[in-house]
PyMOL Python script that loads the backbone (N, CA, C, O; Angstrom):
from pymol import cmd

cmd.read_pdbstr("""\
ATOM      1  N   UNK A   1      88.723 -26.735  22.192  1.00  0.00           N
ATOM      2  CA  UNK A   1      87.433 -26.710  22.835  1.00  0.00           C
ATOM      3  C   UNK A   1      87.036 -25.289  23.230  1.00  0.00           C
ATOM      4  O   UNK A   1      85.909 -25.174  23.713  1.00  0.00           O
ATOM      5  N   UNK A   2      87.809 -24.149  23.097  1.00  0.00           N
ATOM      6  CA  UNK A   2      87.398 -23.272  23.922  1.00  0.00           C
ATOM      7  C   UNK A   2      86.655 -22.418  22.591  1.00  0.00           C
ATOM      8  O   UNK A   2      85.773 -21.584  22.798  1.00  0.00           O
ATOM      9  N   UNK A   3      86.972 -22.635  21.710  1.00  0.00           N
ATOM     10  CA  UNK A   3      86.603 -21.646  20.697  1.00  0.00           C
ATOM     11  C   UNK A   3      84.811 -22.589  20.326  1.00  0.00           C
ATOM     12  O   UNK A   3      83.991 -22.170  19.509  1.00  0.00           O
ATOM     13  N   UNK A   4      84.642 -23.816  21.157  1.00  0.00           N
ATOM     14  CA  UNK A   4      83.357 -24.600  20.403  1.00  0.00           C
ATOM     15  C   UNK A   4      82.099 -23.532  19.943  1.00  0.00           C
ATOM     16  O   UNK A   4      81.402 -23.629  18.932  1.00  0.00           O
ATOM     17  N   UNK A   5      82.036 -22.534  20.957  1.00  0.00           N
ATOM     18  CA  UNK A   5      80.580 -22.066  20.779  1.00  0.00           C
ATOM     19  C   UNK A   5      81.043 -20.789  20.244  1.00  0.00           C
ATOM     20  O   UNK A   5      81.944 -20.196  20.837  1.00  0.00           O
ATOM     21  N   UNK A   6      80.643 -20.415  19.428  1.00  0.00           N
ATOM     22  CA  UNK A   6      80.724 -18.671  18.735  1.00  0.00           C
ATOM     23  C   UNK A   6      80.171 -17.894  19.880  1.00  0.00           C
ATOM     24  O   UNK A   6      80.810 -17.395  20.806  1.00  0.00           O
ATOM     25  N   UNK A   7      78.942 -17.868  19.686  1.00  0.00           N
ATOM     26  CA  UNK A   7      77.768 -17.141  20.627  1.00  0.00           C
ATOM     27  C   UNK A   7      77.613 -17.403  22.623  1.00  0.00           C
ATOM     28  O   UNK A   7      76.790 -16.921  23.401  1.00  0.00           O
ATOM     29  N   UNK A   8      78.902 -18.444  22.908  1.00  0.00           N
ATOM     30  CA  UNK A   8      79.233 -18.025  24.630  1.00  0.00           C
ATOM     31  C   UNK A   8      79.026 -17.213  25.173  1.00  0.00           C
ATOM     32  O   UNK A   8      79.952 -16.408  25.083  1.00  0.00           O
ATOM     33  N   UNK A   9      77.956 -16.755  26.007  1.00  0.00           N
ATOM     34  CA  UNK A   9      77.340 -15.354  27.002  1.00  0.00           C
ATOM     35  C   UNK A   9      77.684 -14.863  26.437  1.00  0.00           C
ATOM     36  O   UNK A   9      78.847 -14.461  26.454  1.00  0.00           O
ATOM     37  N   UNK A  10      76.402 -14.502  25.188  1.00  0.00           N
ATOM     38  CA  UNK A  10      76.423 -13.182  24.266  1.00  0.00           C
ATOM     39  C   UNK A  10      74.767 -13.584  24.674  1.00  0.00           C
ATOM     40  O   UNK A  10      74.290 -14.651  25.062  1.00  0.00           O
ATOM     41  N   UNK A  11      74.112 -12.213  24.401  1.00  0.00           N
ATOM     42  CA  UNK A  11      72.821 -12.088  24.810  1.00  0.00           C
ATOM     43  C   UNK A  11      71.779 -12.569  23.167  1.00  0.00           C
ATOM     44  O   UNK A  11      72.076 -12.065  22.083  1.00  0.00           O
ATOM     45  N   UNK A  12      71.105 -13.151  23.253  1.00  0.00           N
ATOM     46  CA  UNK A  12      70.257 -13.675  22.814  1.00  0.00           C
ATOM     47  C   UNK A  12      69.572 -12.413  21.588  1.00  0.00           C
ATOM     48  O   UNK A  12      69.125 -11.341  21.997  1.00  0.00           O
ATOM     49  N   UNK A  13      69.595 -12.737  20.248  1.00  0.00           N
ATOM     50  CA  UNK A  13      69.321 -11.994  19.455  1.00  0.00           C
ATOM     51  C   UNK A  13      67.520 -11.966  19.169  1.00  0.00           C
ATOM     52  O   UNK A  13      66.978 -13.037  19.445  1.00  0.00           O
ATOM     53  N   UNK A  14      66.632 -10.906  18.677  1.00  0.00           N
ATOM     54  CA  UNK A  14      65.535 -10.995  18.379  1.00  0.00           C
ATOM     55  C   UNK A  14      65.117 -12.282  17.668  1.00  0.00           C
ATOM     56  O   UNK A  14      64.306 -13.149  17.994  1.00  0.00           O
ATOM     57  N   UNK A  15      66.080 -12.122  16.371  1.00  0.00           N
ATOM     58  CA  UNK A  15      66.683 -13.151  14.958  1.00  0.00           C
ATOM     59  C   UNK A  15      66.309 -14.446  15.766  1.00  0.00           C
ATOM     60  O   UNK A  15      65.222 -15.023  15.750  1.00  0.00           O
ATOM     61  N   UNK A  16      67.542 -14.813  16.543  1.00  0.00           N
ATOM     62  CA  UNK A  16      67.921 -15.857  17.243  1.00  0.00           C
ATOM     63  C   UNK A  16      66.722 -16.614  17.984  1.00  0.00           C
ATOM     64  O   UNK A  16      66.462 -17.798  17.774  1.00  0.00           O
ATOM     65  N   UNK A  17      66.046 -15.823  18.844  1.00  0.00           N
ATOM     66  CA  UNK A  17      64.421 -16.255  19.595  1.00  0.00           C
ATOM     67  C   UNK A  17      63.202 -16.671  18.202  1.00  0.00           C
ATOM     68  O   UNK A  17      62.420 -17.598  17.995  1.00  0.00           O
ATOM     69  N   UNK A  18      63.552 -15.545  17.552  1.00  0.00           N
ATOM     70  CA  UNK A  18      62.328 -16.105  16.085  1.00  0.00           C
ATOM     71  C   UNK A  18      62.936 -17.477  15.439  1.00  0.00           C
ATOM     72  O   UNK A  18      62.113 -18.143  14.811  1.00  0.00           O
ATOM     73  N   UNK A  19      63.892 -17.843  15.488  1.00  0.00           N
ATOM     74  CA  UNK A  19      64.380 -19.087  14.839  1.00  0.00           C
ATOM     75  C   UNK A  19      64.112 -20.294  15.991  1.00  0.00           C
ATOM     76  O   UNK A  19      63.326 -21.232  15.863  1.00  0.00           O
ATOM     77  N   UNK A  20      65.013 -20.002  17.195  1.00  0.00           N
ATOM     78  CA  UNK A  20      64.437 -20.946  17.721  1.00  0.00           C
ATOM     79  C   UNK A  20      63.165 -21.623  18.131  1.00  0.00           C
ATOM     80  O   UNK A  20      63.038 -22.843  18.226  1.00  0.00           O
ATOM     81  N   UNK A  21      61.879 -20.398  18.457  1.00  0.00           N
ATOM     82  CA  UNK A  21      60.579 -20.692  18.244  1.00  0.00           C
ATOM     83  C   UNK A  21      60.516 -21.812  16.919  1.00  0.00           C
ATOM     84  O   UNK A  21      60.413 -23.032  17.047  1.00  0.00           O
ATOM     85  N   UNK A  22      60.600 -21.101  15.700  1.00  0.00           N
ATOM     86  CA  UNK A  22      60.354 -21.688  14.633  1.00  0.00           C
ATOM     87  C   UNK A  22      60.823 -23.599  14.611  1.00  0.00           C
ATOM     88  O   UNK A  22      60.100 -24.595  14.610  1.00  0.00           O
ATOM     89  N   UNK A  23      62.345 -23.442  14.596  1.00  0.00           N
ATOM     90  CA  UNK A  23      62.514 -24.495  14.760  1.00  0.00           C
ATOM     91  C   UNK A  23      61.597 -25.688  16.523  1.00  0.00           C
ATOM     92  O   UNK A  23      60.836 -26.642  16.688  1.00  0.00           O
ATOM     93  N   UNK A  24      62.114 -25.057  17.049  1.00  0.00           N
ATOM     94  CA  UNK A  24      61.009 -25.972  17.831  1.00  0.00           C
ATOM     95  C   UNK A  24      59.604 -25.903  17.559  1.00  0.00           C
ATOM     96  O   UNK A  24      58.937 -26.790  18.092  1.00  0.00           O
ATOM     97  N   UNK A  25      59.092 -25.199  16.972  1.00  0.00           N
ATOM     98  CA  UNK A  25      57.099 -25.911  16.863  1.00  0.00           C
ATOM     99  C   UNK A  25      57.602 -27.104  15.518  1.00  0.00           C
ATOM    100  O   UNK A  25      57.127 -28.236  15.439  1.00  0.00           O
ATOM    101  N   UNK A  26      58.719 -26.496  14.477  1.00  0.00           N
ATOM    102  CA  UNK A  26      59.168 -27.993  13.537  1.00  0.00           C
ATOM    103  C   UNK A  26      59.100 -29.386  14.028  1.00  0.00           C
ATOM    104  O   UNK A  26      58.624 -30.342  13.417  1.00  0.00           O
ATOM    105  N   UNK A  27      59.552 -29.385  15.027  1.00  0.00           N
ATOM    106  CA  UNK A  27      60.081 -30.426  16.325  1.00  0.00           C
ATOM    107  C   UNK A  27      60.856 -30.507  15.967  1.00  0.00           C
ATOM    108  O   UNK A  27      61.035 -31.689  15.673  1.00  0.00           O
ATOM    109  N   UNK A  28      61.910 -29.722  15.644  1.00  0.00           N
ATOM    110  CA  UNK A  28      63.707 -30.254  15.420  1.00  0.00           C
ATOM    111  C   UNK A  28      64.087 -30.505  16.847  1.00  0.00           C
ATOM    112  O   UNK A  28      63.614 -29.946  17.836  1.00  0.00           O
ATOM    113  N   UNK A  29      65.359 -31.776  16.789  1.00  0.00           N
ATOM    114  CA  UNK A  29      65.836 -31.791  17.997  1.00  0.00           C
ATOM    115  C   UNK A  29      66.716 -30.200  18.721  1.00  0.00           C
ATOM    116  O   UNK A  29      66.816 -29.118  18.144  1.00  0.00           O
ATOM    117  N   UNK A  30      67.267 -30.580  20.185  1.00  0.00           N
ATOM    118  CA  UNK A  30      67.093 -29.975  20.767  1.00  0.00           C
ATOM    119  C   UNK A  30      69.368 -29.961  20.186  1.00  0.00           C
ATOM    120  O   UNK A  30      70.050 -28.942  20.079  1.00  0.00           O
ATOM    121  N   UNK A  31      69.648 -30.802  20.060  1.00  0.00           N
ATOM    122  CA  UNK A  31      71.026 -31.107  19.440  1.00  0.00           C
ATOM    123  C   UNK A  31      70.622 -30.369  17.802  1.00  0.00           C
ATOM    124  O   UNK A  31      71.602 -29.668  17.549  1.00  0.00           O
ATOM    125  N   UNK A  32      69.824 -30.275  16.878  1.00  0.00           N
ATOM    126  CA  UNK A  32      69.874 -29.835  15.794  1.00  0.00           C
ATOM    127  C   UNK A  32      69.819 -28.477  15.953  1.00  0.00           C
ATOM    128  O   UNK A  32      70.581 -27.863  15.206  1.00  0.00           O
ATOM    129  N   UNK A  33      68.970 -27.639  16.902  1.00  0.00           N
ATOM    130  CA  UNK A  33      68.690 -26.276  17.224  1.00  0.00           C
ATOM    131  C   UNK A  33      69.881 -25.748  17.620  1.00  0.00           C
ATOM    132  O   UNK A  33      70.484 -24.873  16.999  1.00  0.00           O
ATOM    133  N   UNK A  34      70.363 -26.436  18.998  1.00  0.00           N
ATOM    134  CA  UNK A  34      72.025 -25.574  19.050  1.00  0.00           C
ATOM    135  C   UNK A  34      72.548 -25.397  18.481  1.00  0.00           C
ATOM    136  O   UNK A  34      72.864 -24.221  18.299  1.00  0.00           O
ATOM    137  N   UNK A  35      73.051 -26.356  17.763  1.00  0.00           N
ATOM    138  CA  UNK A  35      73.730 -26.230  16.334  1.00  0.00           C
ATOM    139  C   UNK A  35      73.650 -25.646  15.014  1.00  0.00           C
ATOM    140  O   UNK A  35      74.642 -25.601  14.287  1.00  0.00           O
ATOM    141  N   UNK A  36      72.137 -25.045  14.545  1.00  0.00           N
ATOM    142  CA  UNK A  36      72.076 -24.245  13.599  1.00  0.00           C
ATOM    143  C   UNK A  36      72.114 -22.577  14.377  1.00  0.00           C
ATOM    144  O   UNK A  36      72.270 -21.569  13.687  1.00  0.00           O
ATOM    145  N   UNK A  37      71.956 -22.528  15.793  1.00  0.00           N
ATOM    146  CA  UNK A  37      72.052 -21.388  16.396  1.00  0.00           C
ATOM    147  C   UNK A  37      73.442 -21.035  17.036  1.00  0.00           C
ATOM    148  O   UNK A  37      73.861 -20.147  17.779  1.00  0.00           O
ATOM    149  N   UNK A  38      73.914 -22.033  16.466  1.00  0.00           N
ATOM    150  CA  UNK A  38      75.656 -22.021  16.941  1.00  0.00           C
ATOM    151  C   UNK A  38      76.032 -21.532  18.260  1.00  0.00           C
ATOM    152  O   UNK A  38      76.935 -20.765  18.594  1.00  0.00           O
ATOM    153  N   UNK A  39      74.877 -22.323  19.137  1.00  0.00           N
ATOM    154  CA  UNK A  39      74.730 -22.313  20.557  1.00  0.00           C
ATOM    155  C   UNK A  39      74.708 -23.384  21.442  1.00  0.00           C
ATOM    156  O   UNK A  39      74.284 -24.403  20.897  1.00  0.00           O
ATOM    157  N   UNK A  40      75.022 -23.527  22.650  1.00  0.00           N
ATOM    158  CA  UNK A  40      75.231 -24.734  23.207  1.00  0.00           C
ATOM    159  C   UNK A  40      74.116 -25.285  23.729  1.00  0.00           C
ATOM    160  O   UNK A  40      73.240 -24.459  23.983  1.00  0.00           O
ATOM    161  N   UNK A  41      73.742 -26.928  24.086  1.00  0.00           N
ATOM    162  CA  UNK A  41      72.770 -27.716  23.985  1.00  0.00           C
ATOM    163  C   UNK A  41      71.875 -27.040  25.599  1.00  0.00           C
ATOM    164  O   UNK A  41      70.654 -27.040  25.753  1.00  0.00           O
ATOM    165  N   UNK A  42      72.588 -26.684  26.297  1.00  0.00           N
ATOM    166  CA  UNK A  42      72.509 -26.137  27.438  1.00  0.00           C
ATOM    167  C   UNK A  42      71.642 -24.763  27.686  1.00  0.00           C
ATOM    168  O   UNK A  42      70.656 -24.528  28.384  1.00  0.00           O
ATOM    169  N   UNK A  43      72.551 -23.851  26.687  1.00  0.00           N
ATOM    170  CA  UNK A  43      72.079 -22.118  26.756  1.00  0.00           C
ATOM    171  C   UNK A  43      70.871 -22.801  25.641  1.00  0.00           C
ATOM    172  O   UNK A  43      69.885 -22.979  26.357  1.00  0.00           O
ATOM    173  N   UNK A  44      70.616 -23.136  24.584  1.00  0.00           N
ATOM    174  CA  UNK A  44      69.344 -23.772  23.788  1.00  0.00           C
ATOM    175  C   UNK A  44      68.246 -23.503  24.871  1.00  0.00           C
ATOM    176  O   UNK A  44      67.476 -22.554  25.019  1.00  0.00           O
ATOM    177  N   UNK A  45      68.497 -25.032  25.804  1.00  0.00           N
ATOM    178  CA  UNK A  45      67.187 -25.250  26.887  1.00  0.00           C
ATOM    179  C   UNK A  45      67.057 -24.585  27.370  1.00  0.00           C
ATOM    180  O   UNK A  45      65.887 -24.217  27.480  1.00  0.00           O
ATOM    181  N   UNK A  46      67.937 -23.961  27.968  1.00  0.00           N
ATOM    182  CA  UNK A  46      67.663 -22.658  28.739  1.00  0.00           C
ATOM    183  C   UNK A  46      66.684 -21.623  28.174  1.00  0.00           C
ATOM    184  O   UNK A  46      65.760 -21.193  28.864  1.00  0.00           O
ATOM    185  N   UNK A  47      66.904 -21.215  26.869  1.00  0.00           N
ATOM    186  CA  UNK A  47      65.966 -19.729  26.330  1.00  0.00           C
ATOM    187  C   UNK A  47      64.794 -20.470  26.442  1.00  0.00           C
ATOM    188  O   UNK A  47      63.821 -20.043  27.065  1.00  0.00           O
ATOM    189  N   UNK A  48      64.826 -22.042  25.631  1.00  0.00           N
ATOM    190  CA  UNK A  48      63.831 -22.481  25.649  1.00  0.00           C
ATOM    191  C   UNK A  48      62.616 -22.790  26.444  1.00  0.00           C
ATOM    192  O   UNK A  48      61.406 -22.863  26.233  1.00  0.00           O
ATOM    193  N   UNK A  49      63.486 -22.955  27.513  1.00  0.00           N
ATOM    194  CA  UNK A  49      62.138 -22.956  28.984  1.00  0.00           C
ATOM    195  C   UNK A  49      62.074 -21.694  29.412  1.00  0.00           C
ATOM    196  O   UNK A  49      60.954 -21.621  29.918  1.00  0.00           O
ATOM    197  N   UNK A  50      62.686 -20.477  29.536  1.00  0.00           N
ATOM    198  CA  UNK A  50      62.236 -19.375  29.624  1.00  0.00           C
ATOM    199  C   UNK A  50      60.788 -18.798  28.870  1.00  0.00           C
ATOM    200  O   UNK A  50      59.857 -18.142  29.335  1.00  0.00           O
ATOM    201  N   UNK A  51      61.079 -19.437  27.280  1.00  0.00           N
ATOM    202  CA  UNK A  51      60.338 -18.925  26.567  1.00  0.00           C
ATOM    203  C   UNK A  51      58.948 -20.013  26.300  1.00  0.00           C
ATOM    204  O   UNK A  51      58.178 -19.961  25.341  1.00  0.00           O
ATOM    205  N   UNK A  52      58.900 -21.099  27.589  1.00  0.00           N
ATOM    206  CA  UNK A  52      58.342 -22.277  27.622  1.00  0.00           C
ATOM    207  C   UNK A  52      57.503 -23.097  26.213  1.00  0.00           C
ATOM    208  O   UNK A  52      56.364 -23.390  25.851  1.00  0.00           O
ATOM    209  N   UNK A  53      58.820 -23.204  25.788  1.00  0.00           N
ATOM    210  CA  UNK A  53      58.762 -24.292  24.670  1.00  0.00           C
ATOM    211  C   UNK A  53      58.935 -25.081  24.923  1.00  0.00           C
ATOM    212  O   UNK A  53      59.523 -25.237  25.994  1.00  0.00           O
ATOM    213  N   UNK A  54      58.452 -26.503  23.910  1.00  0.00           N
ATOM    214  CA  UNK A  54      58.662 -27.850  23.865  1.00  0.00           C
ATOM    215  C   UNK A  54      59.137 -28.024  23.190  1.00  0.00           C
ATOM    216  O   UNK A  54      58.706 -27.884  22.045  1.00  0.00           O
ATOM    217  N   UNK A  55      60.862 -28.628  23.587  1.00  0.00           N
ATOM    218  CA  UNK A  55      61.709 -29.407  22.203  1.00  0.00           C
ATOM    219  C   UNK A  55      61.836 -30.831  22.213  1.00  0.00           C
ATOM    220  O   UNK A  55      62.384 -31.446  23.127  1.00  0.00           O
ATOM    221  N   UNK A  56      61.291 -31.399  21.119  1.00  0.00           N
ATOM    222  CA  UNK A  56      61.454 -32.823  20.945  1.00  0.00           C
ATOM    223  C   UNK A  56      62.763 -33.319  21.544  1.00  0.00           C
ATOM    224  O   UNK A  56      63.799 -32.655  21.576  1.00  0.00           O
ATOM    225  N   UNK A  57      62.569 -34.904  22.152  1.00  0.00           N
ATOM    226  CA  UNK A  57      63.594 -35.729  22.213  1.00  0.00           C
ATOM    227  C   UNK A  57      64.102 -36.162  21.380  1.00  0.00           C
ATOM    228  O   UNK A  57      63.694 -36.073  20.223  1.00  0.00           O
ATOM    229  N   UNK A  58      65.563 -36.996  21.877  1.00  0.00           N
ATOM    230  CA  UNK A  58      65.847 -37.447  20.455  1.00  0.00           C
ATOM    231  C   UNK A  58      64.971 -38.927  20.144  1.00  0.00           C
ATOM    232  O   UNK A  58      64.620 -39.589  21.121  1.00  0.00           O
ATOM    233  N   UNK A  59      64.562 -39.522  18.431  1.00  0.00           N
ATOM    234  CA  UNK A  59      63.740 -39.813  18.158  1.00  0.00           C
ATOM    235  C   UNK A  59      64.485 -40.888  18.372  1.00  0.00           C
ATOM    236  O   UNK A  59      64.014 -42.011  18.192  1.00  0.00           O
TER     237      UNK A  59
END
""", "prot")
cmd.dss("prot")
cmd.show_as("cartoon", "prot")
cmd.util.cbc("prot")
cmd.orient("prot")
């Protein structure tokens, strides 16, 4: 378990914010986004309401 997340308090890449935007206006879930950002479901919501986006529920 300790190795789950690659990206654990590492600071948030330019890359990383342009993808997640992207994927959330897609409406990908909020479980599909961590996971292609190889980030946790948690630090996800987090940028995400910083950057006050809307990520779909699950369907």
């Amino acid at each position: 378990m300790k190795d789950r997340y690659e990206r654990h308090r590492q600071a948030w890449t330019t890359d990383e914010i342009q993808r997640l935007h992207m994927m959330a206006n897609k409406g990908m879930s909020l479980r599909a986004i961590a996971k292609a950002l190889t980030r946790s479901e948690e630090s996800t919501k987090k940028r995400a309401k910083q950057d006050k986006l809307t990520i779909q529920k699950k369907r």
